[in-house]
C-alpha positions as semicolon CSV with decimal commas, in nm:
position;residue;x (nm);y (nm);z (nm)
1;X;1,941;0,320;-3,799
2;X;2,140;0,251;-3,452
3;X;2,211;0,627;-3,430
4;X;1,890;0,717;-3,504
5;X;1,755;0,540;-3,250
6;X;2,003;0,618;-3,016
7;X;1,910;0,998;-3,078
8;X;1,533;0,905;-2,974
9;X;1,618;0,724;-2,690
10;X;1,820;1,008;-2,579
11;X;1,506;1,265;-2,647
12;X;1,260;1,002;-2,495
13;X;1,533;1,031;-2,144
14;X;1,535;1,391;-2,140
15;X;1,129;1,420;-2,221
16;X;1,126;1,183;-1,900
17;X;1,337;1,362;-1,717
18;X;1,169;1,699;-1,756
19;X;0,826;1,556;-1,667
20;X;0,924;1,382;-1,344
21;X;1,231;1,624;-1,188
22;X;0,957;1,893;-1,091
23;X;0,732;1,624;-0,920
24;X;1,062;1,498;-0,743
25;X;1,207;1,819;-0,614
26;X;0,862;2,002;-0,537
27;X;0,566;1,752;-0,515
28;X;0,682;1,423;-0,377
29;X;0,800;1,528;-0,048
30;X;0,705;1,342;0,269
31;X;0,488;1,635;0,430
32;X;0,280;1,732;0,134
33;X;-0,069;1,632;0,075
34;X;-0,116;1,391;-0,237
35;X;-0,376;1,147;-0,244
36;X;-0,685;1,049;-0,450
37;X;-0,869;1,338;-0,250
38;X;-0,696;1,597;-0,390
39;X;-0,776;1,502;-0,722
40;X;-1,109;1,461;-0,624
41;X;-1,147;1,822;-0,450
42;X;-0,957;1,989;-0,811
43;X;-1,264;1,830;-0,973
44;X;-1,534;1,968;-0,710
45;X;-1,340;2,305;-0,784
46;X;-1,364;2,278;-1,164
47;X;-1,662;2,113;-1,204
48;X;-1,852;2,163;-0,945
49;X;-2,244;2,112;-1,087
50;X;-2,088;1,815;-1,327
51;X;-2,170;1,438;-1,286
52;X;-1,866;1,282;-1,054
53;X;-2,070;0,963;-1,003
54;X;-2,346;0,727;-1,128
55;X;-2,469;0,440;-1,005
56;X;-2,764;0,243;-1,116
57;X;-3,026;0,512;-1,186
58;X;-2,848;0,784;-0,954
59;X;-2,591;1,095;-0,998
60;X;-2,391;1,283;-0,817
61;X;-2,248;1,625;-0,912
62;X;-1,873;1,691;-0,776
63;X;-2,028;1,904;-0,537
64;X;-2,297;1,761;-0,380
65;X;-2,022;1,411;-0,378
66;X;-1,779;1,653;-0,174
67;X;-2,054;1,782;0,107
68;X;-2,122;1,387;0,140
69;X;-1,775;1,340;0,201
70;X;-1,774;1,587;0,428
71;X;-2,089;1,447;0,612
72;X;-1,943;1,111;0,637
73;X;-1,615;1,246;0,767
74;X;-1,747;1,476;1,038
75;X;-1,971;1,206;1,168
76;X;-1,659;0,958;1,174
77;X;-1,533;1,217;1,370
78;X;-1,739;1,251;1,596
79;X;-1,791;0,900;1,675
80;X;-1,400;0,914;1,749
81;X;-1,228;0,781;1,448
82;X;-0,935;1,040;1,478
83;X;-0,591;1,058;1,178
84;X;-0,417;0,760;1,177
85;X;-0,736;0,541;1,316
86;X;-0,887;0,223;1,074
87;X;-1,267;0,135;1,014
88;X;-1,351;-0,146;0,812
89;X;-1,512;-0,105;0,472
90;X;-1,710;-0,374;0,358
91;X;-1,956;-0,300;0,088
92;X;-2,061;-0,392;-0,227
93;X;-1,953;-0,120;-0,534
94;X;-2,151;0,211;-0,509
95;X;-2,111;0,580;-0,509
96;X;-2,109;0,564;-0,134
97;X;-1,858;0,316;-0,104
98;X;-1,636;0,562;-0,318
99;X;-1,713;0,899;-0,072
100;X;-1,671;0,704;0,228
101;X;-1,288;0,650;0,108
102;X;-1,293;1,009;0,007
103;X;-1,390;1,090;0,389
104;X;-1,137;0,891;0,505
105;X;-0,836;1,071;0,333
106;X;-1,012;1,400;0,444
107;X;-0,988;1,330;0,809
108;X;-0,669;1,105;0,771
109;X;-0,804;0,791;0,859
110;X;-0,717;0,480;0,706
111;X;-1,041;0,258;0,510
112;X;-0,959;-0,127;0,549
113;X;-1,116;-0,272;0,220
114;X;-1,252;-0,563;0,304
115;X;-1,363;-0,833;-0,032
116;X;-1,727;-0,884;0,000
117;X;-1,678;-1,256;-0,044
118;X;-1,485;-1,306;0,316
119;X;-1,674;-1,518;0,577
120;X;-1,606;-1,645;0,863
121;X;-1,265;-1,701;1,028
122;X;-1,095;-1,493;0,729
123;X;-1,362;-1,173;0,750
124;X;-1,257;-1,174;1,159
125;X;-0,916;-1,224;1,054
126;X;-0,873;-0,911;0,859
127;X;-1,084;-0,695;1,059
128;X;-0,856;-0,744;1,396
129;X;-0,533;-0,781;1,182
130;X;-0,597;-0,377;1,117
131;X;-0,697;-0,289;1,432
132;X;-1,057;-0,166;1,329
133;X;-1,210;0,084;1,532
134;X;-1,533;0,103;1,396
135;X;-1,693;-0,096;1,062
136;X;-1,950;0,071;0,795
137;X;-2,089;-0,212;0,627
138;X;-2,364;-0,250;0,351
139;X;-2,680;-0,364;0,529
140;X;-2,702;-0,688;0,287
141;X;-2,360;-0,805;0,508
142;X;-2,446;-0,754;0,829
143;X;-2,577;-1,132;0,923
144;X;-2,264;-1,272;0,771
145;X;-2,031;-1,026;0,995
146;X;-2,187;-1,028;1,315
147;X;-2,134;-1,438;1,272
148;X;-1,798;-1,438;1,223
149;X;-1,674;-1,178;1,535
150;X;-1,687;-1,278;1,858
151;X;-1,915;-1,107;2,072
152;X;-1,671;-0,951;2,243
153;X;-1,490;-0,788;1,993
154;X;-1,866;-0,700;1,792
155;X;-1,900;-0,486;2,161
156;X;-1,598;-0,276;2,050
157;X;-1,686;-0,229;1,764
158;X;-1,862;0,096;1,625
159;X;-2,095;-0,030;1,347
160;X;-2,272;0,165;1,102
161;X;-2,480;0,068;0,782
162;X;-2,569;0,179;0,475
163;X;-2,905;0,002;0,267
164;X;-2,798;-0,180;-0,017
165;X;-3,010;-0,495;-0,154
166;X;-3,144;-0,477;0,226
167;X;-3,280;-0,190;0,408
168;X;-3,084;-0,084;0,749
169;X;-3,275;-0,270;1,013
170;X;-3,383;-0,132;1,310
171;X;-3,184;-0,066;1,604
172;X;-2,872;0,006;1,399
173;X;-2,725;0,323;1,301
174;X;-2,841;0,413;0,906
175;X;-2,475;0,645;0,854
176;X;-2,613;0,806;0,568
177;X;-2,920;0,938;0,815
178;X;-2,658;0,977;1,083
179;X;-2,417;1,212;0,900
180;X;-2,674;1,455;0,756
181;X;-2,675;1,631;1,095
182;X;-2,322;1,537;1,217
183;X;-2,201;1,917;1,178
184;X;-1,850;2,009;1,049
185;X;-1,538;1,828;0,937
186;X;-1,232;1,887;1,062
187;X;-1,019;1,832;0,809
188;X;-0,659;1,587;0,817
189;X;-0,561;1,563;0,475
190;X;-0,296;1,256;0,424
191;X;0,041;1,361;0,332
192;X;0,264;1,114;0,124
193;X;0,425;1,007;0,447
194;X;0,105;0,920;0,606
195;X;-0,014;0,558;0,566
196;X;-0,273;0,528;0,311
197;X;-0,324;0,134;0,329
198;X;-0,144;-0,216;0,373
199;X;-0,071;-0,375;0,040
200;X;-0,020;-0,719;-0,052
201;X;0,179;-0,788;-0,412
202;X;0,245;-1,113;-0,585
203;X;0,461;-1,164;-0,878
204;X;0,458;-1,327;-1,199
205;X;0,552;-1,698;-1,034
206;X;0,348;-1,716;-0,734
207;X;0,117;-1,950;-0,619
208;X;-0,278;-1,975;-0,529
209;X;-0,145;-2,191;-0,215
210;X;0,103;-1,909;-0,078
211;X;-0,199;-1,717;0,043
212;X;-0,293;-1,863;0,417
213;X;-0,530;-1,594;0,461
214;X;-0,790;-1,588;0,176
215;X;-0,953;-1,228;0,300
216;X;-0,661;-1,048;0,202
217;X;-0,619;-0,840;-0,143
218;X;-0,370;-0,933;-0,374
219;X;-0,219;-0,646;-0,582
220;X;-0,089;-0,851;-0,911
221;X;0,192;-0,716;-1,024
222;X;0,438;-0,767;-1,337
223;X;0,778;-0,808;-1,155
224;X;0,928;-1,108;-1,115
225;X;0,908;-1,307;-0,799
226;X;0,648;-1,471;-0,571
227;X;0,428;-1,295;-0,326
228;X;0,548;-1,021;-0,072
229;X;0,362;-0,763;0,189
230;X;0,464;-0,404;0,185
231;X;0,358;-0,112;0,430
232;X;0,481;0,100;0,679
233;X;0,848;0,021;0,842
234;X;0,999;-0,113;0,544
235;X;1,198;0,099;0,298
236;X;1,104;0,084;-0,022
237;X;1,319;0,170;-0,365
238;X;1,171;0,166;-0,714
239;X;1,347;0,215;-1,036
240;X;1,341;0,286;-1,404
241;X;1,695;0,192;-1,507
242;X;1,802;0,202;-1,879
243;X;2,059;-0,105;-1,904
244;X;2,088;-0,067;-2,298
245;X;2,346;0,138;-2,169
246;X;2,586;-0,059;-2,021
247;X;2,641;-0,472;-1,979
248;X;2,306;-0,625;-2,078
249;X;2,323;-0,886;-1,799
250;X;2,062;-0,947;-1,594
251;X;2,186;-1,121;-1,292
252;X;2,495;-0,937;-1,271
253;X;2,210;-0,627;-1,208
254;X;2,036;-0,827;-0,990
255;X;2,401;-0,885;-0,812
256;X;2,451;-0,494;-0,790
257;X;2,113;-0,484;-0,582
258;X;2,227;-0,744;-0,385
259;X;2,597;-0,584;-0,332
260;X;2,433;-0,253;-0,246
261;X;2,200;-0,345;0,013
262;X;2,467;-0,577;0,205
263;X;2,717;-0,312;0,133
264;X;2,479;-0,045;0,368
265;X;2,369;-0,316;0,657
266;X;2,735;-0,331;0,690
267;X;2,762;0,001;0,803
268;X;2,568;-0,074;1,073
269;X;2,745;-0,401;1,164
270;X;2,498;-0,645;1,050
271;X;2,639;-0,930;0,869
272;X;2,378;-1,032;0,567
273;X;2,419;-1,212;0,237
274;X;2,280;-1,346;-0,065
275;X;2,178;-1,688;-0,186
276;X;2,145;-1,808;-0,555
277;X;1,888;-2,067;-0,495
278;X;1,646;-1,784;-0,299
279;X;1,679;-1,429;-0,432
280;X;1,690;-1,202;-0,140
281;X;1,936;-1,040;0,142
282;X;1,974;-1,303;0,422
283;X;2,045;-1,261;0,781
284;X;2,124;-1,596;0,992
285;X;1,979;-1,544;1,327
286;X;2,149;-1,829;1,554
287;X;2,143;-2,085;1,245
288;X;1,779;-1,973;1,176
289;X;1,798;-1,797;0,844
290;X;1,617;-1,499;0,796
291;X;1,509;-1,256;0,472
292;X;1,530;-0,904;0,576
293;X;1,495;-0,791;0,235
294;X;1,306;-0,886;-0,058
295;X;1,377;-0,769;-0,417
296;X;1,138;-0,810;-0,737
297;X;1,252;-0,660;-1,082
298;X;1,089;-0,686;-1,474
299;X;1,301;-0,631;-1,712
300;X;1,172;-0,549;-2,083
301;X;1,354;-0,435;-2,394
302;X;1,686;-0,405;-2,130
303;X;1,444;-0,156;-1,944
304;X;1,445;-0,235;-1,532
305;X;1,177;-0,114;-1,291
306;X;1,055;-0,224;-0,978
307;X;1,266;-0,277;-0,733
308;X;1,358;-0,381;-0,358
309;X;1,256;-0,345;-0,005
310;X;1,469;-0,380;0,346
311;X;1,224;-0,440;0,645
312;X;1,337;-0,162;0,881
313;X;1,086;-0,177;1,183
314;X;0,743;-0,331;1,023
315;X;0,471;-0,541;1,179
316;X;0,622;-0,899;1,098
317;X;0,268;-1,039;1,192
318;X;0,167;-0,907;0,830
319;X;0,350;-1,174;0,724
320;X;0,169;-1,482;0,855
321;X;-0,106;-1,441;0,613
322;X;0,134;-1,566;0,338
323;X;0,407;-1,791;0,232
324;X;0,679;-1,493;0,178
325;X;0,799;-1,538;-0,129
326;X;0,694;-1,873;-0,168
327;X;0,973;-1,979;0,090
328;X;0,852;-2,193;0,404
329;X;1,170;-2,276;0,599
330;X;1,300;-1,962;0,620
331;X;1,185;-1,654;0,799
332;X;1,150;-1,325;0,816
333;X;1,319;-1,043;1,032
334;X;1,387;-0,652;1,000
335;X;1,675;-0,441;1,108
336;X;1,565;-0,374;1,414
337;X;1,473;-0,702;1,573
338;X;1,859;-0,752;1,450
339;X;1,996;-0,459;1,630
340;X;1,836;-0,192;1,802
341;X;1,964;0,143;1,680
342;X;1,928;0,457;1,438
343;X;1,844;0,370;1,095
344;X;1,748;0,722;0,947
345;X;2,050;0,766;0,751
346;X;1,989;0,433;0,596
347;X;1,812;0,569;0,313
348;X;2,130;0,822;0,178
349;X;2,343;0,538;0,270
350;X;2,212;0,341;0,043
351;X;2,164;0,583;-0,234
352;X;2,492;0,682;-0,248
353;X;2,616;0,315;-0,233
354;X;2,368;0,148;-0,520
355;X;2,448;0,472;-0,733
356;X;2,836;0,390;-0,743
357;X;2,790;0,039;-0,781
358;X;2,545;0,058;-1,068
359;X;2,813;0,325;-1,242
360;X;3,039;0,011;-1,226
361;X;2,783;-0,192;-1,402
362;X;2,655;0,100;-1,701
363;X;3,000;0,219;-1,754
């Protein structure tokens, strides 16, 4: 029965294997275009006079959903939201609220999803925290936003509205009127390097009170650990590692992590280490310890996945809005607040490095 199942696990690996090497050497490269749009435009393509949406007691057919997005893209545009610029999103669920993400991948912006139940300090909070350069907001939360920003900052802002529950009122800018005559998109399709949005995880163990900042979304997640931000600066591994086939031993796994990352700062003369009591890699800045990288890992029937990330050169500001990792006397730093160099290598570095030391664990 052992070999047997040995012979399937083997045949399950290789099925694996075969599905996800052509994505890895052809498809998931840094300058190619993957994102929910191109999904989306495969569909207008295929099915172009299908349903794509309904809401209440409307449809939308792929294409007529894909000249919207269009329309909401081009007028963006030429209200000056360029690639790589953030509006604010904050709407209740509709068919709009789904093509107005659409039109943001298709000129490369970046949608800030904003929960509908945010007030206040926590709704101006997350709007400035992202830099927002404009704001399309359902109509039936406009009196709630214009209270919370300051005037000054409402000044900057570009607003446009879209009826919900409430008719636009007068005087503002209805988008979906707006956009019918905005002329053509230009298009900026995101490419997996592009950023896409900022993403906030918490693991199995965390805690209601970790969260400072109530307007942020939390992405639940099954690893272990407390809750974490990840986005652009930090560098990011993920895994799917088979430990039925060497020492089934947990923390001497989570110890080859560990090993692997401290193993690569060294290379670059930075001093780090690990600590029982707080899972992490450690740097001590002037008796001031510091996490410069996290790592969060599930491991079921002796299968690990998840993974580990190393702040390179992020925003640490994302960080206020949480208790990182559920640790308040300790901070957080990246690699190049520690030293001030080249870190583009890193990556292979560490590759190389975890890859020999988790031979050492499996065989």
């Amino acid at each position: 029965m052992s070999l047997k199942w040995a012979i399937n696990g083997v045949l399950d690996d290789i099925y694996f294997m075969a599905q996800g090497l052509p994505r890895l050497l052809f498809t998931w490269k840094p300058e190619n275009q993957l994102s929910i749009l191109n999904f989306f435009e495969k569909n207008v393509k295929k099915y172009p006079n299908e349903i794509a949406f309904v809401f209440k007691d409307q449809s939308t057919t792929w294409q007529e959903a894909d000249k919207k997005v269009s329309q909401y893209g081009a007028y963006l545009q030429s209200q000056g939201i360029e690639k790589g610029d953030c509006f604010a999103l904050l709407m209740d669920n509709s068919a709009d609220f789904l093509m107005l993400l659409l039109a943001a991948h298709r000129i490369g912006a970046i949608a800030a999803l904003i929960n509908t139940t945010v007030t206040g300090e926590g709704l101006k909070h997350v709007v400035t925290i992202v830099d927002a350069k404009a704001a399309v907001l359902g109509a039936s939360h406009l009196e709630k936003f214009e209270s919370s920003m300051p005037e000054a900052e409402l000044q900057s802002l570009k607003l446009f509205l879209v009826e919900d529950s409430m008719a636009v009122p007068e005087g503002y800018t209805d988008i979906n009127i707006a956009a019918q005559s905005a002329g053509e998109v230009v298009p900026h399709p995101l490419k997996i390097k592009d950023v896409a949005m900022y993403i906030y995880t918490s693991g199995t163990s965390y805690n209601e009170n970790e969260i400072i900042d109530k307007s942020i979304n939390i992405i639940k997640t099954n690893r272990g650990g407390k809750i974490t931000y990840h986005g652009p600066g930090q560098l990011i591994c993920y895994f799917v590692i088979d430990l039925k086939k060497g020492k089934k031993d947990i923390r001497k796994f989570i110890s080859v992590i560990e090993k692997s990352i401290i193993e690569t700062l060294s290379l670059y003369d930075i001093e780090t280490f690990a600590d029982k009591e707080n899972i992490g890699i450690w740097y001590n800045d002037n008796s001031t310890i510091k996490k410069v990288a996290a790592i969060g890992v599930r491991v079921s029937k002796w299968i690990a996945y998840h993974g580990f990330s190393i702040n390179i050169n992020n925003d640490l500001k994302k960080y206020d809005a949480i208790i990182p990792c559920g640790i308040k006397d300790k901070g957080i730093t990246n690699l190049k607040q520690i030293k001030n160099q080249n870190y583009d290598d890193l990556e292979n570095k560490l590759i190389e490095i975890f890859k020999t030391n988790l031979k050492n664990l499996i065989f």
